[in-house]
N, C-alpha and C positions, 0 to 999 in steps of 0.2 A: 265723439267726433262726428262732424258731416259725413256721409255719404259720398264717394265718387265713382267714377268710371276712369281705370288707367289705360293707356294706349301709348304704345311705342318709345321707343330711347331718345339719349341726349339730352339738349336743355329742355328745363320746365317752362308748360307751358300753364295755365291756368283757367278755365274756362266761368265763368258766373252768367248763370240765364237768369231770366225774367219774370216778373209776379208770374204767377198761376204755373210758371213753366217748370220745369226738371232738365236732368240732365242729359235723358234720352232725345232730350228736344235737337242735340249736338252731334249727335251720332253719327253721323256722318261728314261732317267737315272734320270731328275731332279723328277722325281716320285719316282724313286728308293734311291733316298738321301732322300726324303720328309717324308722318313718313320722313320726318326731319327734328321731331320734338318729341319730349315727354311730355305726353297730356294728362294734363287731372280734368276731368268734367266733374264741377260737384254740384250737390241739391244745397243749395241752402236752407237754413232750421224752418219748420212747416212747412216744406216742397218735399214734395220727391220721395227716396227711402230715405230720408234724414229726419233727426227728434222733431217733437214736437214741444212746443215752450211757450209760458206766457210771455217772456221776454223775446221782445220781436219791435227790433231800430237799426237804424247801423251801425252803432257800435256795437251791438251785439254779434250782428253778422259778420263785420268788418272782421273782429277779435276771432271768429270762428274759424275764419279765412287764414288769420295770423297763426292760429293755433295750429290747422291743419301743416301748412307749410313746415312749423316747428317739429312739428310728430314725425311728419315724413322727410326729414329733412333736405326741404328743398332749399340750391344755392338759387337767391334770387332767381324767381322766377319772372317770364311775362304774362300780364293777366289782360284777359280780357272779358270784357264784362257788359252786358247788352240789358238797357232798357234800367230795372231795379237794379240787376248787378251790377250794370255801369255806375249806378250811386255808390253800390260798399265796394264797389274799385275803387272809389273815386276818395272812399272817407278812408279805407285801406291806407291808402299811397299818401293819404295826409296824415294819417298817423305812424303809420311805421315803412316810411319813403326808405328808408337804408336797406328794405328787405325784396323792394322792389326795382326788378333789371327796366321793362318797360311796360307800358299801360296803353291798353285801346280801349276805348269807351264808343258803347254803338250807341246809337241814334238815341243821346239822353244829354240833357244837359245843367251845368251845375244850379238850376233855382227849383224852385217851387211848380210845380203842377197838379191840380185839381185830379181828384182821385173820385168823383161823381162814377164816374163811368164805371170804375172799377167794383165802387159799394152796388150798384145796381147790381152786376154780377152778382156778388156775394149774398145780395138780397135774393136774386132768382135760385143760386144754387139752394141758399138754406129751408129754402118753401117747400123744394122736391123731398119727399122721404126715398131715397135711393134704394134703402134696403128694403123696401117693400117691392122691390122694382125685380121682374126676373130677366129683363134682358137689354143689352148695350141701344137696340134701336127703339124701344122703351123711352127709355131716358132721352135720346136725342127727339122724339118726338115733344118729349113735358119741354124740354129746355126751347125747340123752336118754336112755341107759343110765343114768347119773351123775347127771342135772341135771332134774328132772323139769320144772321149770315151763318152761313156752316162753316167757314174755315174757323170761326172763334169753337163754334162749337166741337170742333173736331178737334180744336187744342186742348180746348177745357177736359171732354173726354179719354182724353189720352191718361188722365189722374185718375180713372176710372181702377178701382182694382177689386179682386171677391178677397171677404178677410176668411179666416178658418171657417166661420160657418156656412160659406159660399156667399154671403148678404154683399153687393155690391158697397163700396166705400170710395172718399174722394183719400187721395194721396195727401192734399195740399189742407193745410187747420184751418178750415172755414168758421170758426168761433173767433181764435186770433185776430186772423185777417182784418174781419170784421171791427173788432173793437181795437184794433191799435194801426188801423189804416192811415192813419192821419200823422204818425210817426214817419209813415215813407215819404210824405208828400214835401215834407221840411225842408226849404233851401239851405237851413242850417248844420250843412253835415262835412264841413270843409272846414279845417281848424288851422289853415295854412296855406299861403303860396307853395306851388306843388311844380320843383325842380324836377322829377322825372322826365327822360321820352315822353310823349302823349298823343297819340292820334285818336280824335272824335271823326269818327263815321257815321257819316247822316245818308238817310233816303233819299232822295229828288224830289219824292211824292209824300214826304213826311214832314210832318209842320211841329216835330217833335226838339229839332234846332233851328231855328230859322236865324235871319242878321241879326237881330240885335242882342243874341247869346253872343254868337262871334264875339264881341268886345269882351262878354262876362268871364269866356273861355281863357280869350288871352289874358286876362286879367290875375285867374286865381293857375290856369297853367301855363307857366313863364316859356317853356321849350314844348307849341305842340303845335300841331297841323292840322286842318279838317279837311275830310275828304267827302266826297260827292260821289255819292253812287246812282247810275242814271238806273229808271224803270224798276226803282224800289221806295217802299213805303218804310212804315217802321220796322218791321222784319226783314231788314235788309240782308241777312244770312241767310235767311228762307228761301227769298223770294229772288237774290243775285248771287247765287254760294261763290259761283267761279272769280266775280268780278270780288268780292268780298275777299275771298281768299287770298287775290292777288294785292288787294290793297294792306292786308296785314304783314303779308310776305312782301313787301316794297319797303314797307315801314321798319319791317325786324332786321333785314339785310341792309 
């Protein structure tokens, strides 16, 4: 089974992060819900402390997601799911909608998007021999050759961990990633009109849904809303937690 992180009573809540991310990534707003929910934050398969598998699409992840909820017997939970997990939210709630109470989708939307940017990553990370490396600002120096901005790099980092023999390692399956990246980029992951709640939360400064999803949105989800969050990009939990927080708690009550 995935990996999670649990926090506080009541109803279930469900947390799904984004390529390269984990569940630490959450840590803090899933505090912020815990004061009213059960939170699961989990890793999904190649992320985080969760397996590692050659098998990596949304159905696979979706079913992980299905699974976990069966094991821990959650009564329908709400999920939410940002970026990549916005997609296996999104393929979840099409395949087994009866187990889902409501869905929010952050700044992702149901088509196709070019994954260029993401293989460059994986090209830069797989070049570095990490475990020749003895120390964290090491590594951030090999990666800012490549990768100018630091806050990427200060995410990517955070998958940073020493294994038993102290040798620095990446949390996230960089061999995977690489050869089945083109699995995530699929607009075809939507096997239905999708009757649930739906709130899509977009950036202001993120051009990750723009109008002409809008139609595609209403289209495959029949009951949902988008919301606009000002002075945020794609990371719009990051970079607005308060304002984010408040639009998910608008949505659930």
């Amino acid at each position: 089974m995935i990996f999670s992180r649990e926090y506080g009573h009541g109803e279930p809540l469900i947390i799904i992060h984004g390529l390269f991310g984990m569940s630490d990534n959450w840590n803090s707003l899933a505090k912020q819900f815990a004061k009213e929910f059960n939170v699961h934050v989990v890793d999904l398969r190649n992320h985080g402390r969760s397996f590692h598998s050659d098998d990596f699409s949304y159905k696979y992840m979706s079913q992980d997601i299905e699974n976990y909820i069966d094991v821990k017997g959650l009564h329908k939970p709400i999920i939410i799911g940002h970026s990549l997990g916005g997609k296996v939210a999104m393929n979840l709630c099409s395949r087994f909608a009866e187990l889902i109470n409501k869905l929010i989708v952050v700044d992702i939307a149901p088509r196709y998007y070019s994954v260029d940017f993401h293989k460059n990553i994986l090209d830069i990370l797989s070049n570095i021999s990490i475990k020749e490396i003895s120390s964290r600002n090491e590594i951030d120096e090999k990666l800012s050759n490549d990768i100018k901005e630091f806050s990427i790099r200060q995410f990517l980092m955070k998958n940073l961990y020493r294994n038993t023999d102290k040798e620095f390692c990446w949390r996230f399956n960089i061999p995977v990633l690489r050869n089945k990246l083109d699995n995530i980029s699929s607009a075809a992951f939507l096997e239905n009109e999708i009757h649930t709640p739906t709130l899509f939360i977009r950036g202001k400064k993120s051009n990750y849904i723009n109008e002409a999803d809008e139609e595609l949105i209403q289209k495959f989800f029949i009951n949902s809303k988008i919301v606009t969050v000002e002075n945020a990009g794609h990371w719009v939990h990051a970079e607005q937690p308060n304002l984010f927080f408040e639009s998910v708690m608008k949505f659930i009550n």
